[in-house]
C-alpha positions as CSV (number, residue, x, y, z in Angstrom):
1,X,94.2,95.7,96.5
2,X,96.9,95.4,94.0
3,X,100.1,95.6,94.1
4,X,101.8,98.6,92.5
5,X,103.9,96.6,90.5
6,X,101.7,94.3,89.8
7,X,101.1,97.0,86.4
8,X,104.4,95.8,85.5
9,X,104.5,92.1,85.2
10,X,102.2,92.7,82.2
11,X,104.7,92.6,79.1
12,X,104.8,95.2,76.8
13,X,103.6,93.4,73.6
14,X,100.5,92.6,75.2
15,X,99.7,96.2,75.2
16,X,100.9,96.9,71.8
17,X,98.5,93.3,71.1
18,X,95.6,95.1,72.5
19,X,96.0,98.1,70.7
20,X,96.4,96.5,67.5
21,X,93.8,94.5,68.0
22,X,91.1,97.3,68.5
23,X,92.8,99.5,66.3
24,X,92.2,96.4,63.8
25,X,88.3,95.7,64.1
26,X,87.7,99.9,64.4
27,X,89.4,100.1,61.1
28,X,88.1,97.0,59.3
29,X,84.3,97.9,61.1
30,X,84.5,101.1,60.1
31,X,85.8,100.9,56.6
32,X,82.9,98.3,55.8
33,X,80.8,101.0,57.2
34,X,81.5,104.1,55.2
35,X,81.9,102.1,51.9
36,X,78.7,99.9,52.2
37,X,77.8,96.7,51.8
38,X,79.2,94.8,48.9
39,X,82.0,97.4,48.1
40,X,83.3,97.7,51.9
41,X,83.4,93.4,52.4
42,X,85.5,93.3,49.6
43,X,87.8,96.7,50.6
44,X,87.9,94.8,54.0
45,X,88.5,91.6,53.4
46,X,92.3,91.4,53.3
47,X,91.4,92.9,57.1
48,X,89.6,90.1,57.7
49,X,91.9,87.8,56.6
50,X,94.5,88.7,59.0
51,X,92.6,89.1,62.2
52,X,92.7,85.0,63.2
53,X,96.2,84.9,63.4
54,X,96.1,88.6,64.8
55,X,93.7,87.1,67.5
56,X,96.6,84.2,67.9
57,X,99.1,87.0,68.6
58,X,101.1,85.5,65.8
59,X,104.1,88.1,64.8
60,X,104.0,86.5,61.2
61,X,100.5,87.7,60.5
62,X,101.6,90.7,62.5
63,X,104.1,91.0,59.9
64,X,102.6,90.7,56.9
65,X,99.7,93.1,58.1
66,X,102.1,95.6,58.4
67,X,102.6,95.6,55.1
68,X,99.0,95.0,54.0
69,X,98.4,98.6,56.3
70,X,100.5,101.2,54.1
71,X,98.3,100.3,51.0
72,X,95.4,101.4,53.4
73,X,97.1,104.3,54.9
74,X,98.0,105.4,51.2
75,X,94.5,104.9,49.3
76,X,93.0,106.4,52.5
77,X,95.4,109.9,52.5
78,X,94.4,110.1,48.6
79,X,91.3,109.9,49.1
80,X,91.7,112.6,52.0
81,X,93.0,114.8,49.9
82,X,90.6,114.4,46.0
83,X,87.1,114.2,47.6
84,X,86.9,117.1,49.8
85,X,83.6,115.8,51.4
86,X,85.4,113.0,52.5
87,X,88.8,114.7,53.7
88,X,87.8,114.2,57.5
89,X,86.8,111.1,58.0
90,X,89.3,109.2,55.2
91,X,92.0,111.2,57.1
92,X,90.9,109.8,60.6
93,X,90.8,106.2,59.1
94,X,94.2,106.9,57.5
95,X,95.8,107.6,61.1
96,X,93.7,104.9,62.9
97,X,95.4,102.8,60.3
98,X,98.6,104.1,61.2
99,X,98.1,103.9,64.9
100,X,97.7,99.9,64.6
101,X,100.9,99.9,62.4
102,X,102.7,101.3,65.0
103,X,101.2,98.8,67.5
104,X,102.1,96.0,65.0
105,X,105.8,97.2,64.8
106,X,106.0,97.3,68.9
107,X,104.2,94.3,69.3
108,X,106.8,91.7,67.2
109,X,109.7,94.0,68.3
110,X,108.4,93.3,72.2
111,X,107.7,90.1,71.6
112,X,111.1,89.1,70.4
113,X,112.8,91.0,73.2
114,X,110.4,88.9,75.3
115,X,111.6,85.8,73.8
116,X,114.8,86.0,73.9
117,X,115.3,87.4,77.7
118,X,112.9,84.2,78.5
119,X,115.7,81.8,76.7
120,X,118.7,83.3,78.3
């Protein structure tokens, strides 16, 4: 059985990683999806650009993904709110999108912390 703190020793970015990470391949999967073929590889592909180095838990790509995401959550809530028949699920894609912001974020500010209280 294991331990109770065991839970724990696990450090905080790698759940924030984890959720990015999902919250990254729903979005871009989901996105390529709903648009179609040609039209959703090219609205994804900035996505797919960044998920190697997301893979490699790098906090540059983190970063610069960050950024990348309020373009999506911003096209995404205008779309929400012209096309009524596609309020719902362009609203859902604009929080998921938001969701792995907020992951990013917590993931490079963990990490640092990590970093540093591993070098003092």
């Amino acid at each position: 059985m294991m331990p109770a703190n065991a839970a724990m020793k696990t450090p905080l970015s790698r759940w924030a990683w984890w959720c990015a990470l999902i919250s990254h391949i729903l979005l871009a999967g989901g996105l390529w999806y709903w648009a179609g073929a040609l039209s959703g590889f090219l609205l994804t592909l900035p996505l797919w650009a960044a998920l190697p180095g997301l893979i490699k838990r790098s906090t540059y790509t983190g970063g610069w993904t960050t950024l990348l995401l309020v373009f999506y959550v911003a096209v995404l809530l205008a779309e929400a709110f012209t096309v009524p028949a596609r309020r719902q699920l362009a609203a859902n894609f604009s929080e998921l999108a938001m969701v792995e912001f907020v992951a990013l974020v917590l993931f490079i500010r963990f990490t640092a912390r990590e970093r540093r209280s591993a070098q003092a």
